[in-house]
N, CA and C atoms as a LAMMPS dump frame, in Angstrom:
ITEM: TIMESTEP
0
ITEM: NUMBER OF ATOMS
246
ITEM: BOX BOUNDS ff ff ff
-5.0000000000000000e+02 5.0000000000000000e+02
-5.0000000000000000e+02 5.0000000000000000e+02
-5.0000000000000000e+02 5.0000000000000000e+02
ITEM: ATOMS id mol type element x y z
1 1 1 N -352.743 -296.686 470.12
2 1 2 C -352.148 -297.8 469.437
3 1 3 C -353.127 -298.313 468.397
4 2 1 N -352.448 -298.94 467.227
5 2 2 C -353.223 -299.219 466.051
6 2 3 C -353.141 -300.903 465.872
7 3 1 N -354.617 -301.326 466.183
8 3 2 C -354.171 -302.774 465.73
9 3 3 C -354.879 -303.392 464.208
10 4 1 N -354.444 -303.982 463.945
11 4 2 C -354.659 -304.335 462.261
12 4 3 C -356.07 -305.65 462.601
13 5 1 N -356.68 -305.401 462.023
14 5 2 C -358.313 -306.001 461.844
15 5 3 C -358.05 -307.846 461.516
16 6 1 N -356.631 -307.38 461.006
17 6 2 C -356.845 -309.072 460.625
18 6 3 C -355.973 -310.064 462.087
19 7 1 N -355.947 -309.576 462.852
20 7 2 C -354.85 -309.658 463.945
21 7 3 C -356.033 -310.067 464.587
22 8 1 N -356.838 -309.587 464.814
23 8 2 C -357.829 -309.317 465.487
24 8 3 C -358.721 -310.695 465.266
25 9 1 N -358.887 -310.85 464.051
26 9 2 C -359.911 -311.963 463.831
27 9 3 C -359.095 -313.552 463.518
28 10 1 N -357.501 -313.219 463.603
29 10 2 C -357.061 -314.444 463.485
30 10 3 C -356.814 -314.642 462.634
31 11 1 N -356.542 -314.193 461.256
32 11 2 C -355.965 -314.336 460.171
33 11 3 C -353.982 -314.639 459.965
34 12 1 N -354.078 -314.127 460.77
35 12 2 C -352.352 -314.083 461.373
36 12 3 C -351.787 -314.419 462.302
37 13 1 N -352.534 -315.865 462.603
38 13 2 C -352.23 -316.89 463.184
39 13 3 C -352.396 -316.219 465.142
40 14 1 N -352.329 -317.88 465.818
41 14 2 C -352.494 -317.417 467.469
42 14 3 C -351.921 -316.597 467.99
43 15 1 N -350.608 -316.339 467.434
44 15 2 C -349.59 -315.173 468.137
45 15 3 C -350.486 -313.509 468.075
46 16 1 N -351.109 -313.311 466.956
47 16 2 C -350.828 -312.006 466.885
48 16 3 C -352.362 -312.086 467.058
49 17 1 N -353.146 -312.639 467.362
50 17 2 C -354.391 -313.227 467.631
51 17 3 C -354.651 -312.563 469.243
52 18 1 N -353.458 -313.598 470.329
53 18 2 C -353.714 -313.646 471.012
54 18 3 C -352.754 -311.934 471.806
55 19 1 N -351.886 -311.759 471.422
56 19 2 C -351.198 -310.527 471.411
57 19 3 C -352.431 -309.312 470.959
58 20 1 N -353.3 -308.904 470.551
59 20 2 C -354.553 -308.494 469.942
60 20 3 C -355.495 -307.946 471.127
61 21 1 N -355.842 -309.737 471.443
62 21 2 C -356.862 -309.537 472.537
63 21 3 C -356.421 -309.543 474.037
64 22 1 N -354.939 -309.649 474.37
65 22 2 C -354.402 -308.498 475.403
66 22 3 C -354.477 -307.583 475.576
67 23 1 N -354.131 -306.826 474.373
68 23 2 C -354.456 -305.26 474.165
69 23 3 C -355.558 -304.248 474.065
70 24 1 N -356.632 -305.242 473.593
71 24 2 C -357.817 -305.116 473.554
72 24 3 C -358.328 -304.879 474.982
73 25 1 N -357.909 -306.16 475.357
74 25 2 C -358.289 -306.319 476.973
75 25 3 C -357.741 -305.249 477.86
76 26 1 N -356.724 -304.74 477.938
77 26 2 C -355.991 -303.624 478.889
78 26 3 C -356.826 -302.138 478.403
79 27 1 N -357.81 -302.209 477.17
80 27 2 C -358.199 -300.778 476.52
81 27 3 C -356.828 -300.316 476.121
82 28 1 N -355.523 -300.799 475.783
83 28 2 C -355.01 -300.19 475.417
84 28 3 C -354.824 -299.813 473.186
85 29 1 N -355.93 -300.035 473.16
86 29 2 C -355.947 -300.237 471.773
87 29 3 C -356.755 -298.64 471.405
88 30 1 N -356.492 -298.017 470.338
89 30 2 C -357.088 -297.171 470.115
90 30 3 C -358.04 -296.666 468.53
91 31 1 N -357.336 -298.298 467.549
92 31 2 C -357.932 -297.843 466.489
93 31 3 C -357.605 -299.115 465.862
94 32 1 N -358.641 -299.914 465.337
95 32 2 C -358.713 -300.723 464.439
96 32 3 C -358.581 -300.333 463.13
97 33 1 N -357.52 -301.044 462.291
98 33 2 C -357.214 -300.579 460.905
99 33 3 C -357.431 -301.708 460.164
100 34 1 N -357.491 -301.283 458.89
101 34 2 C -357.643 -302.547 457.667
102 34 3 C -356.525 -303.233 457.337
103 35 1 N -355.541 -302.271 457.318
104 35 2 C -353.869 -302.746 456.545
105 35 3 C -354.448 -303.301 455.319
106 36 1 N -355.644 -302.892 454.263
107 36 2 C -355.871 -302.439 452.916
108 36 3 C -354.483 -302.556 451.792
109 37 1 N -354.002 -303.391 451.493
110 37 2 C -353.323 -303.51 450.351
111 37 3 C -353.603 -303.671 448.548
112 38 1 N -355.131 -304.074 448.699
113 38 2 C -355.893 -304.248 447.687
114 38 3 C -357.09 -304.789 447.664
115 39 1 N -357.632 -304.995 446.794
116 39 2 C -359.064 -305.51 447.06
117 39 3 C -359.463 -307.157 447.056
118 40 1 N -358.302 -307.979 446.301
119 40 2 C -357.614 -309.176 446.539
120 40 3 C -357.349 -310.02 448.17
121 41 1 N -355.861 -309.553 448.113
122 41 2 C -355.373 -310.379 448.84
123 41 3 C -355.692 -309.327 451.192
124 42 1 N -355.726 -308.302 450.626
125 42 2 C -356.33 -307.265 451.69
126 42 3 C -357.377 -306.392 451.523
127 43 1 N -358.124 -306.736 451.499
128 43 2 C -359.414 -305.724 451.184
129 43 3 C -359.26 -305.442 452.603
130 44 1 N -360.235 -303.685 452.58
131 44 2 C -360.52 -302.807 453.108
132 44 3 C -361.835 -303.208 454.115
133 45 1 N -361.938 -304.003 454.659
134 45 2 C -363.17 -304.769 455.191
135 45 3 C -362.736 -304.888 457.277
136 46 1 N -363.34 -304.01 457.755
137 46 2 C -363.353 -303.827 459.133
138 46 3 C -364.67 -304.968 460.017
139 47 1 N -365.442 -305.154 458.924
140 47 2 C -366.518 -305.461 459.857
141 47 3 C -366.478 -306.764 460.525
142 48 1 N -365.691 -307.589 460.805
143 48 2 C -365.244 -309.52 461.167
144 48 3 C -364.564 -308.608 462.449
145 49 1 N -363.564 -307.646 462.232
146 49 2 C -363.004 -307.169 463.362
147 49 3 C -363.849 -306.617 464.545
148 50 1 N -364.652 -305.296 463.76
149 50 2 C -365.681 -304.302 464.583
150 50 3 C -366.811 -305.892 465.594
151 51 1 N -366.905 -306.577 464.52
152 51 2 C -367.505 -307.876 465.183
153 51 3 C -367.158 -308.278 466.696
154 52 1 N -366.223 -308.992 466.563
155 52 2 C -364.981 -309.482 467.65
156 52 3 C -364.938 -308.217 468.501
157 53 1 N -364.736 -307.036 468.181
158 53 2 C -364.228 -306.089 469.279
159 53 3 C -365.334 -305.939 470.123
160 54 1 N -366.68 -305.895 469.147
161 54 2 C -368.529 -305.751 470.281
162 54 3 C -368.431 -306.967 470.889
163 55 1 N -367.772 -308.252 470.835
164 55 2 C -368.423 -308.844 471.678
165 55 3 C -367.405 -308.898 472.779
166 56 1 N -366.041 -308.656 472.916
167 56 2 C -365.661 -308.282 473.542
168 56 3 C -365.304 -307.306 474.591
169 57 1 N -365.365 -305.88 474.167
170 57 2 C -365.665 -304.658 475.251
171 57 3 C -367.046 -304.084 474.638
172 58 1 N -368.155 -304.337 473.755
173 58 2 C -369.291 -303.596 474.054
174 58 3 C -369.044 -303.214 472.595
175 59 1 N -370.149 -302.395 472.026
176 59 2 C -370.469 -301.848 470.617
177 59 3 C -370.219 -300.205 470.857
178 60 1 N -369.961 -299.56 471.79
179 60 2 C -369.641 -298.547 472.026
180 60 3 C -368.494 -298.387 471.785
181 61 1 N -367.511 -299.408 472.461
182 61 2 C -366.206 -299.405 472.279
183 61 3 C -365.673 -299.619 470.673
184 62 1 N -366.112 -300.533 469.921
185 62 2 C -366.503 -301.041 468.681
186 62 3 C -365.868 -299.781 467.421
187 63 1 N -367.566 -299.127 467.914
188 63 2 C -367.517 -298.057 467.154
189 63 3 C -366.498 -296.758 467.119
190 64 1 N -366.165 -296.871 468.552
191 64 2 C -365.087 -295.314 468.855
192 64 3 C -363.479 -296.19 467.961
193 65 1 N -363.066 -297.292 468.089
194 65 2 C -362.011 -298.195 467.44
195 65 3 C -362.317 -298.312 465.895
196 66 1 N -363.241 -297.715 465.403
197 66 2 C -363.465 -297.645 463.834
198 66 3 C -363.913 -296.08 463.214
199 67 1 N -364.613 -295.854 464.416
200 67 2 C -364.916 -294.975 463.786
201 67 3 C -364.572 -293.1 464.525
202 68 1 N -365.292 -293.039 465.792
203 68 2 C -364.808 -291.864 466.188
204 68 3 C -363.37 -291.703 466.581
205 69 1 N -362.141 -292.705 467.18
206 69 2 C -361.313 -292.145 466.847
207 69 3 C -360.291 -291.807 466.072
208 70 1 N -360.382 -292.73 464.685
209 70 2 C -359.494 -292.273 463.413
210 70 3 C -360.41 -291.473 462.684
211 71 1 N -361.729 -290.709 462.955
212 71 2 C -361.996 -289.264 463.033
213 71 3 C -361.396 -288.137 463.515
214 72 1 N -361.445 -288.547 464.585
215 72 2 C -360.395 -287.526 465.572
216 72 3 C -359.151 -287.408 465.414
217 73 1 N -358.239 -288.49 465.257
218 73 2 C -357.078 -288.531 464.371
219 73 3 C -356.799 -287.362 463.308
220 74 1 N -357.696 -288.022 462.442
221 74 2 C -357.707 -286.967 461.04
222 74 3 C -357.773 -286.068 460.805
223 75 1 N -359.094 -284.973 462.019
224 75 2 C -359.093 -283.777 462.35
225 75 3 C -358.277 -282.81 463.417
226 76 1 N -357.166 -284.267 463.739
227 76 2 C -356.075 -283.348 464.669
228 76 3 C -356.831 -282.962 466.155
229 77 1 N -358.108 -283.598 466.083
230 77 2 C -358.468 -283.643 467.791
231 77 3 C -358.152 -284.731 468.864
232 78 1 N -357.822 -284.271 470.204
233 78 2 C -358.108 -285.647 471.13
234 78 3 C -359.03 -286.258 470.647
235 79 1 N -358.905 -287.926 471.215
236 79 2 C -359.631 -288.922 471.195
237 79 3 C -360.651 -288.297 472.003
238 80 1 N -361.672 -289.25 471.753
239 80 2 C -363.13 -288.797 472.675
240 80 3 C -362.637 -289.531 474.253
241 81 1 N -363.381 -289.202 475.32
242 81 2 C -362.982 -289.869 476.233
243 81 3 C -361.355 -289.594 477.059
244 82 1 N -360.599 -289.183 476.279
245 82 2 C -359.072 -289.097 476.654
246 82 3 C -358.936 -288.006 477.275
């Protein structure tokens, strides 16, 4: 499952805030995204999220939600761990 970075940090109000860090919480989350529309009004900026996610499950977790598994994605491999 893909959750959007700004969800994450509260930009989009308590609902999708708190809907976020349920999901977060169950590990059922698998990839933090930007939802990047421009450099304006959505910039491409993960790191407020990757933030929030280390202090919540760990910097391990962090990093595999940014980085190793929309690697793995891309190269058409399982997730690490899965």
């Amino acid at each position: 499952m893909q959750v959007t970075a700004n969800s994450l940090t509260g930009r989009w109000g308590q609902q999708a805030l708190k809907t976020a860090e349920w999901l977060m919480k169950r590990e059922a989350v698998h990839v933090l995204a930007s939802d990047a529309h421009g450099l304006d009004s959505r910039p491409p900026i993960l790191s407020n999220a990757r933030k929030v996610a280390a202090e919540m499950l760990g910097d391990a977790v962090a990093s595999a939600l940014v980085r190793e598994n929309p690697a793995a994605i891309v190269a058409g491999h399982a997730l690490p761990g899965a």
